[in-house]
N, C-alpha and C positions, 0 to 999 in steps of 0.2 A: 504493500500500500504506500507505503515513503516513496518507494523508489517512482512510483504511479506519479505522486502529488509533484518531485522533484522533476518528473520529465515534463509538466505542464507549467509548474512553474518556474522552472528552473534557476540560475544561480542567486543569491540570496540579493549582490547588488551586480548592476551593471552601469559600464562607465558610458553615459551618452556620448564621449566622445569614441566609444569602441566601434567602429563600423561594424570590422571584420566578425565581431562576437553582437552584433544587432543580426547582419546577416544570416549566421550560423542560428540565432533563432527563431528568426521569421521564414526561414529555409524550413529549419524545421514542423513547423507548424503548419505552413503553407501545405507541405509534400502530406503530411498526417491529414490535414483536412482533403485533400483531394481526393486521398483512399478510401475515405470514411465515406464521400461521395460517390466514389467506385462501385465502390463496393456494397450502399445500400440502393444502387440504381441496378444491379444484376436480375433481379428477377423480371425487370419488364422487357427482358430481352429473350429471342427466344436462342435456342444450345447454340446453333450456330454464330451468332456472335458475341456470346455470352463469354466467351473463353477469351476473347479480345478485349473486351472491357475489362475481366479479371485481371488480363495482363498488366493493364493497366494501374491497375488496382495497384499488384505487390509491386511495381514499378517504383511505384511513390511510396510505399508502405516501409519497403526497405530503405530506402533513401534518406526517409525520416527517424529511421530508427539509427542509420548511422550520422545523420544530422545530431541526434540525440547527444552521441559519443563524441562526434568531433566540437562540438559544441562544449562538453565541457574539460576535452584536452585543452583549445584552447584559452579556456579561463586559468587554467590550471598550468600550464607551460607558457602561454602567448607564442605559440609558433606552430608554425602550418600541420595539421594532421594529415600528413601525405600518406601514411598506412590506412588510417582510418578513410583517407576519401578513395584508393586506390583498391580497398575491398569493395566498397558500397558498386565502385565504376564494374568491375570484374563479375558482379551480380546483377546488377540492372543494367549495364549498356549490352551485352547477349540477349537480354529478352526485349530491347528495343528492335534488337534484331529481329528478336522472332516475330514483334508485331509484324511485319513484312511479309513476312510467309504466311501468314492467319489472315490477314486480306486477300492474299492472292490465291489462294488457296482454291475460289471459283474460280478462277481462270489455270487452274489444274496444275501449280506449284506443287513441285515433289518436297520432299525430306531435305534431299540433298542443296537445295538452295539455303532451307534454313540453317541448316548445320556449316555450309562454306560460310555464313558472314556470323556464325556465332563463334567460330574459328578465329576466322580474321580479327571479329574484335578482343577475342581473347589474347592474339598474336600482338595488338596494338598495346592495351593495357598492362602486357607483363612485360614487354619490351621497353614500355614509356616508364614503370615502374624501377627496373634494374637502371636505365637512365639515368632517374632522379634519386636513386634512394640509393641502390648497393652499387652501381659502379657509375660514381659522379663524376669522375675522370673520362671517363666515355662516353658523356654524355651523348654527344652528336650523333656518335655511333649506332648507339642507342635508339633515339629520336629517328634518326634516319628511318630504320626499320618497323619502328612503329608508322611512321608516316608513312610509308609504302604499304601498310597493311590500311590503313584507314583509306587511301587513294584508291585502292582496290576495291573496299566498299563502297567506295563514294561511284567509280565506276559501274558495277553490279547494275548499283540500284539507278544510276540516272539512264545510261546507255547500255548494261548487260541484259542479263535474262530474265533479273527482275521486271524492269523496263518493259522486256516486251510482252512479259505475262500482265503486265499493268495495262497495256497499248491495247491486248487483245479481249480483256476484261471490260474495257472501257466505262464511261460513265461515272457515276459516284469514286468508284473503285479509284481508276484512274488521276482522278482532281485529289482522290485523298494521296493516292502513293507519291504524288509530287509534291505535294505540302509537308509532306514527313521526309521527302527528301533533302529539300530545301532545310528541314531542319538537321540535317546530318550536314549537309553542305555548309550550312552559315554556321548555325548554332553551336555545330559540336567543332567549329573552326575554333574557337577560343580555349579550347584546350592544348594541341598543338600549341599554341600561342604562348598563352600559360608558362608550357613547358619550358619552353627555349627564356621566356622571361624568369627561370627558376632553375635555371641551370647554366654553367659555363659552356662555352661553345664557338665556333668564327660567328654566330651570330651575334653573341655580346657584344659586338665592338656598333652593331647594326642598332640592337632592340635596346641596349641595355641590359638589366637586372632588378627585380622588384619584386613585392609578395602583389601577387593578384587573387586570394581567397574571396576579395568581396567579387569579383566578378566571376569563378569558381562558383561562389556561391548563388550569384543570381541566375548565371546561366542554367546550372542542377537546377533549379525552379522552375525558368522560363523552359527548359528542353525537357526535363521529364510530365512537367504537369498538362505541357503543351501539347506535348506529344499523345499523353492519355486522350486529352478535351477532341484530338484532332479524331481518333479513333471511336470516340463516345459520339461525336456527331456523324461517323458514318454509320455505326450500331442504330441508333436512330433515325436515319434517311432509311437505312434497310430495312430497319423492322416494321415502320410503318409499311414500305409496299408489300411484306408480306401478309 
């Protein structure tokens, strides 16, 4: 029950000048509230989309949960909870994934599409993680290959096979699989970004060096909860012409 009351209320003072720990808590909460919304909207959908709003659901669910944690490492340290958000990414950015395959799935999406880019972003994330965290010396190196794996996905889905299972779906389908694109393209650019601004590299001499948690932290908001909202209005276009 404390730990209940502490996750709602949580730390005892906050410093109005704290961005980065304002963000970490309205992150929080935002992602919890969106689940709760998820997840009490499920029943009026019928099975076949119902599994894509759930997705959406632990999307945010988890997010918040480690919004929770990273939230009060940083009261407690004041410096970036790169494990705690590199879990959270490694959990929910593969089932952003799979939102993908769960739309296209009318237009006769196998397995094996969703498994190649839950792959790939597992490829991105453990790659950007040794980067940042166990081999900071390599970074670049690092970075590199992560970003080869993200360009890949970013591929897939604008011009691969995703693409064209979208093209041949058409319709609702279609207007959604490019709005969710568009969030991989833009939205989940600032992570890359991020990166290189959190790491040594030939890029440092270009971008600098800086903590970007508060933007980290808005982006997690604006791309997973957007991403939900974007899938929850096509469960809804659908369900209704059914």
């Amino acid at each position: 029950m404390t730990n209940l009351l502490l996750f709602f209320e949580g730390p005892s003072k906050l410093d109005p000048t704290d961005y980065v720990g304002f963000t970490f808590f309205v992150g929080c909460m935002a992602m919890m509230a969106a689940s709760v919304f998820f997840f009490l909207s499920l029943n009026q959908f019928n099975k076949k989309w119902r599994t894509s709003v759930l997705v959406s659901g632990l999307i945010t669910f988890i997010a918040a949960v480690h919004y929770f944690y990273m939230r009060d490492y940083w009261f407690a340290n004041v410096e970036s909870p790169t494990f705690f958000r590199y879990v959270d990414w490694i959990l929910t950015v593969p089932l952003m994934c799979v939102e993908f395959y769960l739309i296209l799935k009318v237009a006769g999406a196998k397995t094996g599409l969703m498994w190649r880019l839950i792959v790939l972003s597992v490829i991105m994330l453990i790659t950007g993680y040794f980067g940042e965290a166990v081999f900071p010396g390599q970074a670049a190196l690092w970075g590199a290959i992560s970003g080869v794996a993200y360009f890949v996905i970013v591929y897939d889905i604008w011009l691969g096979s995703a693409k064209k299972l979208a093209v041949a779906a058409g319709g609702d389908i279609l207007k959604t699989h490019k709005i969710l694109c568009w969030f991989v393209l833009v939205g989940w650019a600032i992570y890359p970004l991020g990166y290189m601004l959190g790491t040594e590299g030939w890029y440092t001499n270009i971008l600098g060096t800086g903590s970007v948690d508060v933007v980290y932290n808005i982006a997690d908001a604006i791309n997973k909860i957007g991403f939900g909202l974007v899938i929850y209005a096509l469960a809804v276009k659908k369900n209704e012409v059914v």
